[in-house]
C-alpha positions as a Markdown table, in Angstrom:
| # | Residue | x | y | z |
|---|---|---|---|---|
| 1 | Unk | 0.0 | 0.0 | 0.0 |
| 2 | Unk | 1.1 | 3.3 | -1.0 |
| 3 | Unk | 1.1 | 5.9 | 2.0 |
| 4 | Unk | 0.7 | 9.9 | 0.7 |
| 5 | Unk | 1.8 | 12.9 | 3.0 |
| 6 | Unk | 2.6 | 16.1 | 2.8 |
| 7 | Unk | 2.9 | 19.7 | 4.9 |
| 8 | Unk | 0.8 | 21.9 | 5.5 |
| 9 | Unk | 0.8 | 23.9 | 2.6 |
| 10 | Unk | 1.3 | 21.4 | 0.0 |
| 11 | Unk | 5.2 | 22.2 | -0.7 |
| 12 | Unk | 6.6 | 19.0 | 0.3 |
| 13 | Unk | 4.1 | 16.2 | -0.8 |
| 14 | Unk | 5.7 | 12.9 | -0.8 |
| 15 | Unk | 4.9 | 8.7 | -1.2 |
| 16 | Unk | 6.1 | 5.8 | 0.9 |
| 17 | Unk | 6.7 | 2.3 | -1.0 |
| 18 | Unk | 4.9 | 0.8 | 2.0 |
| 19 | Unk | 3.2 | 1.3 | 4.9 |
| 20 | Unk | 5.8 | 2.4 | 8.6 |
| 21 | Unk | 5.8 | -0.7 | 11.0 |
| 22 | Unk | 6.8 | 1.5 | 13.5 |
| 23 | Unk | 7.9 | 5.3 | 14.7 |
| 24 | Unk | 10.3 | 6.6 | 16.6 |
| 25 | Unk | 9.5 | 9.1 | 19.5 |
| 26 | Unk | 13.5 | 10.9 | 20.6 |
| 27 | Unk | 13.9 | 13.0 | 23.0 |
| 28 | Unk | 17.0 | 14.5 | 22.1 |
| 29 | Unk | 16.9 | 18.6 | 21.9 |
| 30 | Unk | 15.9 | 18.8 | 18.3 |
| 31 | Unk | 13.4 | 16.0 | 18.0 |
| 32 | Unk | 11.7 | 17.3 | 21.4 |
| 33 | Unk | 11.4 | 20.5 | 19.8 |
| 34 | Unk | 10.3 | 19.8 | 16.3 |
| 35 | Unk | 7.8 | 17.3 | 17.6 |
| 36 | Unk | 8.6 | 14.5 | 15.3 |
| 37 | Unk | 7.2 | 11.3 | 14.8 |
| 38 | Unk | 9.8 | 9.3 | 12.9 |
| 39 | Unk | 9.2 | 6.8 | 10.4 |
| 40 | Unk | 12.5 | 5.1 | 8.6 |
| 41 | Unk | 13.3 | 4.4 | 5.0 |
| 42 | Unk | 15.8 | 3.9 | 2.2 |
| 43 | Unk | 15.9 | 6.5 | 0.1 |
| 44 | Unk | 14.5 | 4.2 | -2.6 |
| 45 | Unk | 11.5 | 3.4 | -0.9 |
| 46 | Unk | 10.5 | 7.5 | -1.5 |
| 47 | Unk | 9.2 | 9.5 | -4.1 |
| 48 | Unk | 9.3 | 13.1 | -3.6 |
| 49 | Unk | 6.7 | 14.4 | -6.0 |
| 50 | Unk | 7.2 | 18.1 | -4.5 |
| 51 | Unk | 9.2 | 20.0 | -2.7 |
| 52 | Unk | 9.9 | 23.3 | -3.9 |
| 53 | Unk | 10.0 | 25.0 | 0.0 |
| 54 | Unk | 12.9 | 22.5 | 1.1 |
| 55 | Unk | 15.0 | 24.8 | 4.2 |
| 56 | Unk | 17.9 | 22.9 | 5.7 |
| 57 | Unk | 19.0 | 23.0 | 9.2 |
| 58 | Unk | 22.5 | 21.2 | 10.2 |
| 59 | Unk | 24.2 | 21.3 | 13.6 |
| 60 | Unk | 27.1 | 19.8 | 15.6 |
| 61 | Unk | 28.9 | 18.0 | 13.3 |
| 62 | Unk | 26.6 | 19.0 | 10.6 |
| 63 | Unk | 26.1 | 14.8 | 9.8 |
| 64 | Unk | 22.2 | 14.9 | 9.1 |
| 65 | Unk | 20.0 | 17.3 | 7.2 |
| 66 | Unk | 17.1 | 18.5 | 9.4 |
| 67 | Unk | 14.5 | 19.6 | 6.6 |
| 68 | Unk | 11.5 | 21.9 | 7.1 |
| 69 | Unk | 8.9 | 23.3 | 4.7 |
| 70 | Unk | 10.6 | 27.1 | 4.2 |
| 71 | Unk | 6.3 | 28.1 | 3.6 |
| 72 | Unk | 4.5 | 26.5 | 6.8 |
| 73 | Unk | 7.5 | 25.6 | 8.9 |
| 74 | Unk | 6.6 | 22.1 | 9.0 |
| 75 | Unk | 8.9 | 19.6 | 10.1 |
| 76 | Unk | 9.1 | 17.4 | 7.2 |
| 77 | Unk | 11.9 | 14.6 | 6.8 |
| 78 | Unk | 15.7 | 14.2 | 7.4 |
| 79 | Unk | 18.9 | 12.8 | 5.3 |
| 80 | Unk | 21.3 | 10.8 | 7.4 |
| 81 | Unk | 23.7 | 8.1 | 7.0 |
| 82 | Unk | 22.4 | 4.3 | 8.4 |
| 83 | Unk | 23.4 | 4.1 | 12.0 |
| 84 | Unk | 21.8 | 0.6 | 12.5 |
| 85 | Unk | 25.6 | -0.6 | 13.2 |
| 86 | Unk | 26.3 | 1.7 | 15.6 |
| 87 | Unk | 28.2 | 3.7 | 12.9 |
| 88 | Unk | 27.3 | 6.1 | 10.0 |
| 89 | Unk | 27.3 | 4.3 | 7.0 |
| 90 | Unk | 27.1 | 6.8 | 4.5 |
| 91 | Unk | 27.3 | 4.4 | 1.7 |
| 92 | Unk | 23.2 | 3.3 | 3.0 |
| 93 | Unk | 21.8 | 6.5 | 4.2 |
| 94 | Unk | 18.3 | 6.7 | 5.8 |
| 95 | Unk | 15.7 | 8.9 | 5.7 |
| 96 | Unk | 13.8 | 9.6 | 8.1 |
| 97 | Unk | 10.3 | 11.3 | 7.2 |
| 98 | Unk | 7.7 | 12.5 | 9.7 |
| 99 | Unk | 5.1 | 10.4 | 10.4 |
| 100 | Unk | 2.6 | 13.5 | 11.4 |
| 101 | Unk | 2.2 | 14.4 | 8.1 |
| 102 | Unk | 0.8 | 10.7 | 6.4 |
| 103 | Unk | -2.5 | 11.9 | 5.2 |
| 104 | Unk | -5.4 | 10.2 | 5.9 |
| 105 | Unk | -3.2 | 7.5 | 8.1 |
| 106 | Unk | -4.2 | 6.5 | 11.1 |
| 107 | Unk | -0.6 | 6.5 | 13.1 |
| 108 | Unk | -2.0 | 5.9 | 16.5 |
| 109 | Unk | -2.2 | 2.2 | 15.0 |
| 110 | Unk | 1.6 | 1.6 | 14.7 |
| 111 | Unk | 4.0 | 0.8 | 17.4 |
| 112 | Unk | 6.0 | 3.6 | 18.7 |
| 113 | Unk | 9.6 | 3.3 | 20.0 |
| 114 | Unk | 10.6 | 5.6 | 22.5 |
| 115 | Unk | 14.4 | 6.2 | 22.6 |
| 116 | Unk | 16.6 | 8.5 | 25.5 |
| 117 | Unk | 18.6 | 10.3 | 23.0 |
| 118 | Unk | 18.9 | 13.0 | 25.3 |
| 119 | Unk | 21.2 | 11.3 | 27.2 |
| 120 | Unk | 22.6 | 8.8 | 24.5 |
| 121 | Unk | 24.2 | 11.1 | 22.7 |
């Protein structure tokens, strides 16, 4: 199944390959304060069919691109490498798209992981 979202104002619309099996909740400073609902994917699995507003935040080491609709200031999606080893592996990156804005999803259905990165990193 296909799964559409999009901000606010229509400047980022996107499709998923297939449906998350599960989001992340962080509470590190940025997710806490962008309020992100974190679903993960290979770049592959989406299509970008707009996104003419894209604005960039990086910080720290500037490894990850926070992106944000530049129009409605929705959080939208981010560019990393694949940490699943415990390293980046920039050679598989990740992104990792905001579950808040699946249209007509229902994400209190999918299991949500709740990491401390707060204090993990």
């Amino acid at each position: 199944m296909i799964v559409k979202g999009s901000c606010h104002c229509g400047a980022t619309r996107f499709e998923l390959a297939v449906e998350p099996e599960s989001v992340t909740e962080c509470n590190c400073s940025i997710c806490s304060k962008r309020g992100g609902l974190w679903a993960y994917y290979s770049p592959a699995d989406v299509t970008f069919a707009c996104d003419d507003a894209k604005a960039t935040y990086r910080w720290g080491a500037e490894i990850g691109a926070h992106n944000f609709c530049a129009r409605c200031g929705c959080t939208t999606y981010g560019e990393f490498p694949n940490f699943s080893s415990g390293e980046p592996d920039y050679d598989r990156p990740a992104l990792s798209i905001n579950a808040r804005l699946l249209d007509d999803y229902d994400i209190a259905s999918i299991p949500v992981e709740r990491i401390d990165g707060k204090n993990a990193w």
